[in-house]
C-alpha positions in Angstrom: 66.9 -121.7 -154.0 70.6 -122.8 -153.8 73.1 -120.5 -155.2 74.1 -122.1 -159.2 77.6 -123.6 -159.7 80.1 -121.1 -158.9 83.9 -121.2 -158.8 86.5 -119.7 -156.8 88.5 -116.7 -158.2 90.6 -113.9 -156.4 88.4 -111.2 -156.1 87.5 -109.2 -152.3 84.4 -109.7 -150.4 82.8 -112.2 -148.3 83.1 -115.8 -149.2 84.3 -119.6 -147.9 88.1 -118.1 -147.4 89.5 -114.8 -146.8 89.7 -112.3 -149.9 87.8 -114.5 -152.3 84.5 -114.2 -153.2 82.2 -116.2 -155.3 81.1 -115.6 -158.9 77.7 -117.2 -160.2 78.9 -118.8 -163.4 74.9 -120.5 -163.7 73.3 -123.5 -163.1 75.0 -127.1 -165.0 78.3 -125.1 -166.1 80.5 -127.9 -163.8 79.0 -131.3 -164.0 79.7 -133.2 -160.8 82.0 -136.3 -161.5 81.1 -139.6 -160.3 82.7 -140.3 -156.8 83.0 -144.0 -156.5 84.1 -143.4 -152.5 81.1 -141.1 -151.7 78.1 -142.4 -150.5 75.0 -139.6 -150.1 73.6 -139.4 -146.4 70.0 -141.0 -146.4 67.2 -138.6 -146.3 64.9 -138.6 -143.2 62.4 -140.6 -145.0 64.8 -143.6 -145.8 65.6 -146.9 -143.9 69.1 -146.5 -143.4 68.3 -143.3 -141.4 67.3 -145.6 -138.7 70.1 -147.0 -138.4 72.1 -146.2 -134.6 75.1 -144.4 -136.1 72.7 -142.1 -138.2 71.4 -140.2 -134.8 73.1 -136.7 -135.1 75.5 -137.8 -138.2 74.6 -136.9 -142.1 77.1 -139.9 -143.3 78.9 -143.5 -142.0 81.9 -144.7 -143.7 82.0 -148.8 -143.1 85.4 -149.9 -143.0 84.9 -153.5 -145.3 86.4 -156.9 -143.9 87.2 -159.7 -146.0 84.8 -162.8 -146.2 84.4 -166.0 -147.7 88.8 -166.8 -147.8 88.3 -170.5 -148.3 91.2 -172.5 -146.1 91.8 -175.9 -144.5 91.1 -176.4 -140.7 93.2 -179.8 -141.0 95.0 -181.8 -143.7 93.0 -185.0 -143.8 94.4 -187.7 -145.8 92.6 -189.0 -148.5 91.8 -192.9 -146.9 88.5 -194.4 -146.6 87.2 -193.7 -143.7 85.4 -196.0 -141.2 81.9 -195.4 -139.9 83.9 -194.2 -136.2 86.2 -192.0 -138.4 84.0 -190.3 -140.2 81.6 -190.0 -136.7 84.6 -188.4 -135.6 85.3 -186.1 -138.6 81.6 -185.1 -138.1 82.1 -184.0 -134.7 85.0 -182.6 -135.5 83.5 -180.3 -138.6 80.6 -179.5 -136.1 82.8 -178.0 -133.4 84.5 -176.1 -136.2 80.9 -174.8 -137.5 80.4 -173.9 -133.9 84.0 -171.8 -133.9 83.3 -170.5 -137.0 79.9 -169.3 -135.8 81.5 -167.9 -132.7 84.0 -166.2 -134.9 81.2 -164.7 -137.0 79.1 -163.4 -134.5 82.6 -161.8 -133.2 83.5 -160.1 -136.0 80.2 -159.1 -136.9 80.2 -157.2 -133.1 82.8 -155.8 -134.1 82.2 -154.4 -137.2 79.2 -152.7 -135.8 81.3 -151.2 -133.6 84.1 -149.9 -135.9 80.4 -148.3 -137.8 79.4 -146.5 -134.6 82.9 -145.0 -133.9 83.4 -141.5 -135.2 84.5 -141.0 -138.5 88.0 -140.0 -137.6 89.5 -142.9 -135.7 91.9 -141.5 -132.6 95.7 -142.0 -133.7 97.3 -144.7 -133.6 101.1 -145.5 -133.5 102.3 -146.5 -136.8 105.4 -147.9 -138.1 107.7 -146.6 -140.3 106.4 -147.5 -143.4 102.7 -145.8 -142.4 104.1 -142.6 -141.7 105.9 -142.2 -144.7 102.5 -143.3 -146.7 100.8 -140.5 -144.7 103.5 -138.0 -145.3 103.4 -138.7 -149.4 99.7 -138.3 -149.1 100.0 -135.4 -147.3 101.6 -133.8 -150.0 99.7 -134.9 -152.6 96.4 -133.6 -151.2 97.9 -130.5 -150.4 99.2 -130.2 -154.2 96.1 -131.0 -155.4 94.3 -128.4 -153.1 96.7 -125.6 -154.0 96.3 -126.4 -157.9 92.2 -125.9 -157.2 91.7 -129.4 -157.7 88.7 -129.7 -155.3 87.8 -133.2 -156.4 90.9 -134.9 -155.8 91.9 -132.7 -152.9 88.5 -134.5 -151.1 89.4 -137.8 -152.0 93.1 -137.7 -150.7 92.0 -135.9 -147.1 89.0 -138.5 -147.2 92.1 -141.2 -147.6 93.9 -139.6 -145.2 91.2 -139.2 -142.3 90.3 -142.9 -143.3 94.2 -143.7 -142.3 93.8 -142.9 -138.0 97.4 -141.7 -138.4 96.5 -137.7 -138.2 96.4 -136.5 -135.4 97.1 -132.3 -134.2 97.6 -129.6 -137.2 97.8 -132.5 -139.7 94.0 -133.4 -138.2 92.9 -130.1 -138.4 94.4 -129.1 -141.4 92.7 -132.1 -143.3 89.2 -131.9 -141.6 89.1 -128.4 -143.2 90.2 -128.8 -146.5 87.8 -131.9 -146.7 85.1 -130.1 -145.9 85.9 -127.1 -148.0 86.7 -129.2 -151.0 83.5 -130.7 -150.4 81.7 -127.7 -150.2 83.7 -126.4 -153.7 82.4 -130.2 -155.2 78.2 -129.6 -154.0 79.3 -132.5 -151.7 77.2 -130.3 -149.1 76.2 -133.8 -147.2 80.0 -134.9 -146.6 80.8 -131.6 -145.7 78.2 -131.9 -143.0 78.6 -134.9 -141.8 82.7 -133.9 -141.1 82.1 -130.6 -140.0 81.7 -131.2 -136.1 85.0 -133.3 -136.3 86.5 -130.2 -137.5 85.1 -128.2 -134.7 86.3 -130.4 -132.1 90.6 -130.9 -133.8 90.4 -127.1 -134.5 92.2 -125.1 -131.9 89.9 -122.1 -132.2 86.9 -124.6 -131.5 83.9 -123.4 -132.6 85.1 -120.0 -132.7 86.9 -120.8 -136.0 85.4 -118.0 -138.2 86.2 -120.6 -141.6 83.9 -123.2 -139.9 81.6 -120.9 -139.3 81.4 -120.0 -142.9 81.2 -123.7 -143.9 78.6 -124.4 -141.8 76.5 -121.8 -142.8 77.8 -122.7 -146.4 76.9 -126.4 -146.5 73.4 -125.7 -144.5 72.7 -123.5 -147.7 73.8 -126.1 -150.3 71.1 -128.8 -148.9 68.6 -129.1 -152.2 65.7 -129.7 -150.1 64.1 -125.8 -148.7 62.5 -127.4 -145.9 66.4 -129.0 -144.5 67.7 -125.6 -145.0 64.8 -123.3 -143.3 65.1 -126.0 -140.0 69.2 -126.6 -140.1 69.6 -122.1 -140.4 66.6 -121.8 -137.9 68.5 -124.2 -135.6 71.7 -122.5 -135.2 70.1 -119.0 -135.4 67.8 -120.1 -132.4 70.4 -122.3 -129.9 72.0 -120.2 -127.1 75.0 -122.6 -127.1 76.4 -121.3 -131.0 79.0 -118.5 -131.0 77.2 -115.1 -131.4 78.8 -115.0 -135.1 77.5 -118.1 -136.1 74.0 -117.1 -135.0 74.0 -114.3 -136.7 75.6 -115.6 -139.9 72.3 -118.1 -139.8 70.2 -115.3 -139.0 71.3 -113.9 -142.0 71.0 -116.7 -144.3 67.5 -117.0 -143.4 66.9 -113.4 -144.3 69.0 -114.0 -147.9 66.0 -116.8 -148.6 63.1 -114.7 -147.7 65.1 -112.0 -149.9 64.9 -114.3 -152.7 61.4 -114.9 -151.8 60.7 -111.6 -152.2 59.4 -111.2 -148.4 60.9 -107.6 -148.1 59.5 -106.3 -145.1 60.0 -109.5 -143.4 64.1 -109.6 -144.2 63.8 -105.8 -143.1 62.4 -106.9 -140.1 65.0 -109.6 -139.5 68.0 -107.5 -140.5 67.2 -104.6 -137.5 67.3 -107.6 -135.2 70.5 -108.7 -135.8 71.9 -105.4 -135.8 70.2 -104.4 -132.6 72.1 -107.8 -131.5 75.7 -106.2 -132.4 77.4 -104.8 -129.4 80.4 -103.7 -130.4 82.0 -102.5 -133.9 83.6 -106.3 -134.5 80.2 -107.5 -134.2 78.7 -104.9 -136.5 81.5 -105.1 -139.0 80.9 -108.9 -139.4 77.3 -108.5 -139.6 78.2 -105.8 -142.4 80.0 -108.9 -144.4 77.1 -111.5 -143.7 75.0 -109.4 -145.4 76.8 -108.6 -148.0 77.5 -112.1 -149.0 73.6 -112.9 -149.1 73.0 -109.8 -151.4 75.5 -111.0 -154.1 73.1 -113.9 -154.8 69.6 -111.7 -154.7 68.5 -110.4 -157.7 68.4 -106.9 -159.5 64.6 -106.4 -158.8 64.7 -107.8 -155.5 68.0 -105.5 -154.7 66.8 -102.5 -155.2 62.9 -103.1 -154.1 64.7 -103.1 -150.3 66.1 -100.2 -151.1 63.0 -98.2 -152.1 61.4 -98.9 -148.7 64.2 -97.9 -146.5 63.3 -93.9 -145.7 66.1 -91.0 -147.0 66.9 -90.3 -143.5 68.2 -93.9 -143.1 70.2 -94.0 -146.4 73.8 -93.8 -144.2 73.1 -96.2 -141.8 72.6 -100.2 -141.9 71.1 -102.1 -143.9 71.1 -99.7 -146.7 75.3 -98.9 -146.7 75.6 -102.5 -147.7 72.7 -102.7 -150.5 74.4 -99.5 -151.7 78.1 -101.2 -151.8 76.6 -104.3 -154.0 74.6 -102.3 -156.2 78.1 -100.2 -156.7 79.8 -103.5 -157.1 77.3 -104.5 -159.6 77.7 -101.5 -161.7 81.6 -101.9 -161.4 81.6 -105.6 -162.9 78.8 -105.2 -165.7 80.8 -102.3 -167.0 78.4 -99.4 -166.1 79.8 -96.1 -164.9 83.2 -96.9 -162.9 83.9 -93.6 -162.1 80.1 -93.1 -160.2 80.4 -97.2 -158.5 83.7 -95.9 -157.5 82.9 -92.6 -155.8 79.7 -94.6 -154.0 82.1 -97.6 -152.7 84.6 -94.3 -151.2 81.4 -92.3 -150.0 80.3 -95.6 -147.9 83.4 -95.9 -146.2 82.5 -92.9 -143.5 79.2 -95.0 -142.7 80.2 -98.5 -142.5 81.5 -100.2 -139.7 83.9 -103.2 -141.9 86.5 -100.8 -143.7 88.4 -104.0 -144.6 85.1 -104.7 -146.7 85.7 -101.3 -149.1 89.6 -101.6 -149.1 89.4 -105.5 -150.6 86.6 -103.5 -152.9 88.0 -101.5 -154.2 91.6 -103.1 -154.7 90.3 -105.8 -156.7 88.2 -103.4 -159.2 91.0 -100.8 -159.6 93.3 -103.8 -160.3 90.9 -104.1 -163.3 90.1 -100.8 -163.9 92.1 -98.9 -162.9 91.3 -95.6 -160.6 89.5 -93.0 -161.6 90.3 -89.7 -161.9 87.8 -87.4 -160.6 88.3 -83.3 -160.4 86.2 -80.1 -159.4 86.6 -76.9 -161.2 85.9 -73.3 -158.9 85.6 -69.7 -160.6 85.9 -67.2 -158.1 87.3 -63.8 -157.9 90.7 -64.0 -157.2 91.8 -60.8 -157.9 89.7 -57.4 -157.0 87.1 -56.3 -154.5 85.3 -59.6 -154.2 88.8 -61.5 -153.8 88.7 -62.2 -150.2 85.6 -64.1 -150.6 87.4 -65.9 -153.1 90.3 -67.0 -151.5 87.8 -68.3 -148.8 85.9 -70.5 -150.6 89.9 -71.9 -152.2 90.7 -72.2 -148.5 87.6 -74.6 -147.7 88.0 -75.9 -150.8 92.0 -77.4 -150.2 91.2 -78.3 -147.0 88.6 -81.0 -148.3 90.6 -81.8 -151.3 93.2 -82.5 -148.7 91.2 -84.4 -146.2 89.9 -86.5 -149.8 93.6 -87.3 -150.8 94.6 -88.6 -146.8 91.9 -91.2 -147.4 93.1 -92.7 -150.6 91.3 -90.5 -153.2 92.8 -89.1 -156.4 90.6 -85.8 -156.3 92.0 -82.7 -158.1 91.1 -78.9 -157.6 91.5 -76.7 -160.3 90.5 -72.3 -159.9 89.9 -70.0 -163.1 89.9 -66.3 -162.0 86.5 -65.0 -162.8 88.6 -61.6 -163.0 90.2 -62.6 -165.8 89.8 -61.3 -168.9 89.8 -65.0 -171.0 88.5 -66.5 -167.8 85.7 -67.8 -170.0 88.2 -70.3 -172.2 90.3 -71.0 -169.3 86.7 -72.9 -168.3 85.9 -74.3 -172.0 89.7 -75.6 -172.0 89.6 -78.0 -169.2 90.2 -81.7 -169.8 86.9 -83.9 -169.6 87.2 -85.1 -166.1 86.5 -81.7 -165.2 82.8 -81.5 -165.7 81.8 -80.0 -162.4 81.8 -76.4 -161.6 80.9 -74.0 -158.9 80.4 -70.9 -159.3 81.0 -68.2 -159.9 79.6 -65.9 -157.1 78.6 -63.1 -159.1 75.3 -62.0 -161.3 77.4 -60.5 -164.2 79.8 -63.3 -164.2 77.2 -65.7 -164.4 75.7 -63.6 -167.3 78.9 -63.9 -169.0 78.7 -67.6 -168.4 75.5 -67.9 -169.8 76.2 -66.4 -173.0 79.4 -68.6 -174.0 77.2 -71.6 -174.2 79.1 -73.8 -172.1 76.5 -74.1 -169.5 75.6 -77.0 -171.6 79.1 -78.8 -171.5 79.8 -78.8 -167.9 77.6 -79.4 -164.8 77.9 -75.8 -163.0 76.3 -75.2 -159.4 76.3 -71.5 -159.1 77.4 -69.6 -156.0 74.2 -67.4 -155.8 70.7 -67.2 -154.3 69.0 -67.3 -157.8 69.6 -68.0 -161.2 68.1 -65.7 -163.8 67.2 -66.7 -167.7 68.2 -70.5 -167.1 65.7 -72.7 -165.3 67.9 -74.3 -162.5 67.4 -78.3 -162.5 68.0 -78.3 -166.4 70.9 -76.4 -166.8 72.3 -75.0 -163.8 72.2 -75.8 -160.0 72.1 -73.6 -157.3 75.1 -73.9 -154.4 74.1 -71.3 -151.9 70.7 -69.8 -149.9 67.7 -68.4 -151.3 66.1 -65.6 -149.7 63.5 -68.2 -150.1 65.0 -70.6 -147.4 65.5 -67.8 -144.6 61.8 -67.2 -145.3 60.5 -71.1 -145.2 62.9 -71.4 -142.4 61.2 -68.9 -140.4 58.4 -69.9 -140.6 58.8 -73.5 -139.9 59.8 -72.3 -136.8 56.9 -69.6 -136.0 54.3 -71.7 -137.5 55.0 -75.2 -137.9 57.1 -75.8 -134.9 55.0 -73.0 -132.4 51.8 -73.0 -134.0 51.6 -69.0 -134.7 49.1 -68.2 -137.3 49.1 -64.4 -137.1 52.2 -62.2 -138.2 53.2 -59.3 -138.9 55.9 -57.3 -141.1 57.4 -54.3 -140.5 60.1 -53.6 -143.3 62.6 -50.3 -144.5 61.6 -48.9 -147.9 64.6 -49.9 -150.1 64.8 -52.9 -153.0 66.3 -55.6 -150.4 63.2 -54.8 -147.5 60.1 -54.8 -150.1 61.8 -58.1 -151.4 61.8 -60.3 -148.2 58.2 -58.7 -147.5 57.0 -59.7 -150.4 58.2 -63.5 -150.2 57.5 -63.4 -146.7 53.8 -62.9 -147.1 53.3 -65.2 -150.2 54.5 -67.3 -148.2 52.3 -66.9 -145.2 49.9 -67.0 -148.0 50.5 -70.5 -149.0 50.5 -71.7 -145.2 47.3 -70.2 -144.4 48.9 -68.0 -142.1 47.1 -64.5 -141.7 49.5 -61.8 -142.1 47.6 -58.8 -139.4 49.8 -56.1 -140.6 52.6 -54.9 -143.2 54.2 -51.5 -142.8 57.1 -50.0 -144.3 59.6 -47.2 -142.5 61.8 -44.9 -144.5 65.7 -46.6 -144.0 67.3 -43.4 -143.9 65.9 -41.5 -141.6 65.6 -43.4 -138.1 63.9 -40.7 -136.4 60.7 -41.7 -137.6 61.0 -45.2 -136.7 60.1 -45.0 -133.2 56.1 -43.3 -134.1 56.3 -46.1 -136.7 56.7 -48.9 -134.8 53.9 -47.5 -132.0 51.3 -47.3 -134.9 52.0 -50.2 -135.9 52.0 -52.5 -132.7 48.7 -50.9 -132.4 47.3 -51.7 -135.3 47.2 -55.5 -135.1 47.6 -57.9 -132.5 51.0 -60.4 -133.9 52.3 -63.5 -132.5 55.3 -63.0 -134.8 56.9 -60.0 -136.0 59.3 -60.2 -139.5 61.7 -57.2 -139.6 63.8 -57.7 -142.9 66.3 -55.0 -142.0 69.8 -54.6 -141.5 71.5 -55.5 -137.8 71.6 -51.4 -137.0 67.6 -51.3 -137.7 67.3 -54.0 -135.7 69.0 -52.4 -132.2 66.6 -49.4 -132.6 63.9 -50.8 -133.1 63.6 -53.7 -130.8 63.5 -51.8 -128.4 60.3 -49.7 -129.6 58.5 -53.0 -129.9 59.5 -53.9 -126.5 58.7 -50.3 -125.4 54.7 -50.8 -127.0 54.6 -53.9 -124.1 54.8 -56.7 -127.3 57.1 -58.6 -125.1 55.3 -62.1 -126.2 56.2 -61.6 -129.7 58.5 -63.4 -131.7 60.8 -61.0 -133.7 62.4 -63.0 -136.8 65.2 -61.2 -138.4 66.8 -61.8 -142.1 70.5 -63.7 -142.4 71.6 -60.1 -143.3 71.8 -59.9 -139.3 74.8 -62.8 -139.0 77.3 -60.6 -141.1 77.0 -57.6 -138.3 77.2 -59.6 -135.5 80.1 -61.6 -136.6 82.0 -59.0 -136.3 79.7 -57.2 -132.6 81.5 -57.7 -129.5 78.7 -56.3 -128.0 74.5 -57.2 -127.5 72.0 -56.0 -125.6 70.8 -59.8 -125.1 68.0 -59.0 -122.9 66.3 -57.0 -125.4 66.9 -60.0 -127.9 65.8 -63.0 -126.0 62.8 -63.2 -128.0 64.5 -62.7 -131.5 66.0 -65.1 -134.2 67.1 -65.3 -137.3 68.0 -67.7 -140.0 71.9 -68.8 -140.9 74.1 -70.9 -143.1 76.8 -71.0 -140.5 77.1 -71.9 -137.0 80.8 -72.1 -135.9 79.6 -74.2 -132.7 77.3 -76.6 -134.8 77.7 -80.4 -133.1 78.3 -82.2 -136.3 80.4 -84.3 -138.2 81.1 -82.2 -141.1 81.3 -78.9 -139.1 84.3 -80.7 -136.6 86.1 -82.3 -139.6 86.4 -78.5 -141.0 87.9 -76.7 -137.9 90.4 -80.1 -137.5 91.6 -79.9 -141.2 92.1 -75.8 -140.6 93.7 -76.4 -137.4 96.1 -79.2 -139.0 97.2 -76.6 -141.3 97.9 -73.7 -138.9 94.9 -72.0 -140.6 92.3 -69.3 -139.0 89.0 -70.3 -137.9 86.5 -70.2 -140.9 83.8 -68.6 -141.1 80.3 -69.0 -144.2 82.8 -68.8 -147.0 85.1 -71.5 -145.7 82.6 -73.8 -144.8 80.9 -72.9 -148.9 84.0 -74.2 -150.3 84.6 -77.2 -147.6 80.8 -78.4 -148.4 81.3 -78.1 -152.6 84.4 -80.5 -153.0 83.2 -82.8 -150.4 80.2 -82.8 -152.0 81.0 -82.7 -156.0 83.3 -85.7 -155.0 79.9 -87.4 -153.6 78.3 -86.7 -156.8 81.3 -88.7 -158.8 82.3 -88.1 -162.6 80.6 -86.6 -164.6 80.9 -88.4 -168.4 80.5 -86.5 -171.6 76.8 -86.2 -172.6 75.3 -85.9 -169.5 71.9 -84.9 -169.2 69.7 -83.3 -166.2 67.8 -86.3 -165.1 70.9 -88.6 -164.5 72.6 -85.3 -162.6 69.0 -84.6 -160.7 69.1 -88.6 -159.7 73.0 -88.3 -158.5 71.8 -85.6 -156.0 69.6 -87.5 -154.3 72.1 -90.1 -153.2 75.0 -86.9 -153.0 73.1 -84.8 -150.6 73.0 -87.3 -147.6 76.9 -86.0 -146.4 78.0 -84.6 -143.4 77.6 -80.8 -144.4 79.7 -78.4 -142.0 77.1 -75.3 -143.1 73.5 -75.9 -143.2 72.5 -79.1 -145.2 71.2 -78.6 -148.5 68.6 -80.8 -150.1 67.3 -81.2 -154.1 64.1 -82.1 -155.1 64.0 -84.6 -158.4 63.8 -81.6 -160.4 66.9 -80.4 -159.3 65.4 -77.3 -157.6 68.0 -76.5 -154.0 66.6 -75.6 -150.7 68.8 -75.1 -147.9 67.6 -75.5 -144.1 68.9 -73.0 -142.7 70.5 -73.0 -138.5 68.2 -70.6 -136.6 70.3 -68.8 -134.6 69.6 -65.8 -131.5 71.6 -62.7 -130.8 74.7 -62.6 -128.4 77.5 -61.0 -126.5 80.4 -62.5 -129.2 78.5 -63.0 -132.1 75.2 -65.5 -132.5 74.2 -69.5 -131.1 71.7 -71.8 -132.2 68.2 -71.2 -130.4 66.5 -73.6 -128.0 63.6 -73.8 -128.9 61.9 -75.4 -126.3 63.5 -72.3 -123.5 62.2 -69.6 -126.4 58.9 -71.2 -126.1 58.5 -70.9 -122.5 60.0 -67.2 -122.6 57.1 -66.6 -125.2 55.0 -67.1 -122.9 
């Protein structure tokens, strides 16, 4: 279905010429004016196609002659005239008839040539006078085509071309403006049937990235389905169109089956042509054609791709792009600027046409200005807890730096939790201060809970559980369960290696009976049989070696969960290992990183069979982890450690998340996280469910000489066994 009338204004994306884009102002709003020098190209069905000049062309100008100009071959005088004379004047008007004839036939030869030539004659030298017509027209077209006047701007370059006295730029220059005035006038068959003659006076040849556009342009505008399907399928298909072009068509097709509502089919077609891009340019303009066939599909249509593209894909082609228009949408039809605006910034990192965002976004903050968008942290600042603290402000400045290098106003604000009126430093801050983390401790957060203002800001809590609140209604949770080191575990022992039996040996304090317990509700709701469960008394270790022998005998375990401290785990290791369980698996709490952070020592040979669950992995491959140790680096700044990476992850990721207005509610917060989530996380990647409920999975990591590294677990299989 063609596109409605639309008009040109200044305004970033893809469209006919650079930095414009089009806006749909609906079908009948510009009535075409009659064009009393246009002629419409005959349909395939019609006699004039036959004609010799139609093969290949979509319109023939006929340069007129003039006819019938009565005059007198002699000047007879007016006598009578004898019977010889008038024989003679017989003879004499036939063997004029006969030169006339002649004459005729002539002229009409050569008319039919001057039809079959190409519609811009080659130039011609011209006197005087002719180049000083051309030059007057020149500048009158080009007045009319800077004023916007499309229709007048066509008819003075169709003048022109008509004149044979272009020739170089001046050729060019009016071959293109014809056909994009055309194109601006729904003259889509004169713009077709010029747009090779452009090709062939451009410099760039068919490589001109504007013809390109036209083409594609004026192949959409034909009215009849069936002329656009073949003309798009034709360029998509030939080997001998520029890979652009191609693509461009490929494209186009993929906007009408859009339209159609054939989803899986554009999906289909949209992997191909990315699979086609070899190099970044080539990605980056397959980024804009797309873009410029989502601006004409539908809301329902828009976002019905977007439901079948899996989460894991949501950073990655085609989805960046459906995400950009939707955020363009919301931008323009004055939804939530602050939220389009965070989403246009957050796609930047995943696209591959930057210029795309930057034109973006400078149009719409020309409009609307640019938002504001800011992060509040309690932490102790002051105190015991203080260095923690100051590591999470550490992390957090480096991001907030990192935001502001990329063109983001994002602002950082810390209340000491240590405080005494810490509590109305928080219930003071300006509006556009509605996200909080923190704080990091139970009482604090029991002071928070009290003052009521858990219902005036959004607040993701620094701590592995919230109590008396039900998180995903009115708080989030920022930080690890004890329920993620279990369900991490266990993904590993029993959905990744199968184990169904386990065991769990534990010390009898608060912390040890804890993780036991989760740890075999959990088994529980696996089906996995827990063999054996047997506590030790933490203080005194000299027990712990007849503990673990009556244990190891009492059951036969594939996996082994010892929920102690790093110092238990030393001793008794090596009882396990002593009782011949050598093909167990021992799985350690999180509680083990803290103490080996700081080991310079490990007996690695009794630990080549252990693991345990982390947040933090210093050597962790990824994006977010790398831009963490650069930005620390930059600033002369230690290596970081859990803390640092905490408050690194929470600004990056409250800035994902975007401003917060006044009257929020859970749903539209619990919606924003699952879009917010997908980031580059430098500690383990956190995930929300749709009620807002965080689970974090967490790096498994093995024992070391110098601290800890991620497992393999395909080599701790095979030493398993």
């Amino acid at each position: 279905m063609m596109p409605p009338v639309s008009r040109i204004v200044q305004f970033p994306g893809p469209a006919l010429f650079p930095g414009q884009i089009r806006v749909l102002l609906g079908p009948g709003t510009r009535p075409k004016p009659h064009n009393p020098r246009h002629r419409p190209a005959p349909s395939r069905s019609s006699p004039a196609a036959s004609h010799p000049c139609q093969a290949g062309r979509s319109r023939i100008r006929s340069r007129g002659f003039i006819s019938g100009t009565a005059f007198n071959a002699f000047n007879l005088d007016s006598k009578i005239m004898t019977p010889r004379s008038l024989t003679h004047l017989t003879w004499i008007r036939r063997s004029w008839a006969v030169y006339l004839l002649a004459l005729g036939v002539l002229f009409s030869a050569m008319f039919l040539a001057t039809a079959c030539e190409r519609r811009v004659v080659q130039p011609i030298t011209t006197p005087d006078q002719g180049q000083t017509e051309t030059r007057t027209l020149l500048a009158e077209a080009d007045q009319a085509w800077q004023a916007e006047n499309f229709y007048q701007s066509q008819a003075l370059y169709d003048r022109l071309l008509n004149t044979g006295r272009l020739a170089g730029a001046d050729l060019e220059l009016a071959l293109e403006r014809f056909v994009l005035s055309a194109i601006e006038n729904r003259d889509f068959a004169s713009a077709l049937g010029a747009i090779h003659d452009w090709s062939q006076a451009s410099s760039q040849g068919r490589d001109n990235r504007v013809w390109q556009d036209a083409y594609i342009t004026a192949i959409k505008g034909l009215s009849d389905p069936y002329e656009r399907e073949t003309g798009l399928t034709r360029l998509a298909t030939d080997p001998v169109w520029p890979w652009r072009l191609k693509a461009l068509a490929q494209l186009a097709l993929a906007g009408m089956y859009w339209n159609s509502g054939d989803i899986h089919r554009v999906l289909d077609m949209l992997d191909q042509v990315w699979a086609q891009a070899a190099n970044s340019q080539q990605k980056a303009d397959v980024e804009e054609g797309l873009l410029r066939e989502a601006m004409y599909v539908d809301n329902d249509n828009l976002e019905a791709i977007g439901l079948l593209i899996p989460a894991e894909d949501q950073t990655s082609f085609p989805y960046t792009v459906i995400q950009l228009e939707m955020a363009r949408r919301q931008a323009v039809t004055g939804g939530d600027w602050a939220e389009a605006w965070q989403t246009i910034q957050t796609l930047r990192q995943y696209m591959a046409n930057s210029r795309l965002i930057d034109e973006l976004l400078a149009s719409l903050e020309g409009e609307r200005g640019q938002p504001v968008n800011g992060v509040v942290l309690a932490l102790p600042l002051t105190g015991q807890y203080a260095t923690f603290g100051w590591k999470v402000v550490r992390g957090a400045g480096t991001a907030q730096w990192q935001l502001v290098q990329d063109g983001m106003d994002f602002a950082v604000e810390v209340v000491n939790t240590e405080s005494p009126d810490w509590i109305d430093a928080l219930g003071a801050m300006p509006e556009s201060y509605m996200i909080v983390g923190g704080p990091l401790r139970a009482n604090k957060f029991e002071e928070l809970r009290s003052s009521g203002l858990l219902s005036r800001q959004v607040y993701f809590s620094f701590l592995r559980n919230v109590e008396g609140v039900t998180e995903g209604q009115s708080v989030w949770r920022f930080f690890p369960s004890r329920e993620d080191q279990v369900r991490s575990l266990l993904d590993l022992a029993n959905g990744t290696y199968g184990f169904t039996s386990m065991g769990v040996m534990f010390p009898d304090d608060n912390f040890g009976r804890g993780m036991a317990t989760l740890f075999q509700q959990e088994c529980h709701s696996r089906g996995v049989v827990v063999a054996g469960a047997q506590s030790y008394p933490a203080d005194d270790h000299t027990t712990w070696g007849d503990a673990v022998g009556d244990f190891i005998r009492g059951g036969a375990f594939e996996a082994i969960f010892l929920p102690g401290d790093w110092a238990h785990a030393e001793m008794i290791v090596p009882y396990i290992l002593y009782y011949d369980a050598r093909g167990t698996l021992v799985m350690g709490p999180a509680l083990w990183g803290q103490s080996l952070s700081r080991r310079g020592f490990v007996a690695e040979s009794d630990f080549e069979h252990a693991v345990f669950p982390g947040t933090w992995d210093p050597e962790n491959n990824a994006t977010g982890t790398h831009g963490l140790h650069a930005g620390l680096e930059n600033q002369g700044l230690s290596a970081p450690d859990f803390w640092v990476a905490l408050g690194y992850d929470f600004v990056r990721f409250a800035n994902q998340l975007g401003s917060i207005e006044p009257g929020w509610n859970s749903r539209d917060v619990n919606a924003r996280l699952q879009n917010a989530q997908h980031m580059d996380w430098a500690m383990a990647p956190m995930t929300w469910d749709e009620q807002g409920r965080a689970s974090q999975k967490l790096f498994l990591l093995r024992p070391g000489s110098g601290g800890f590294r991620q497992i393999d677990e395909d080599a701790l299989r095979t030493r398993l066994r």
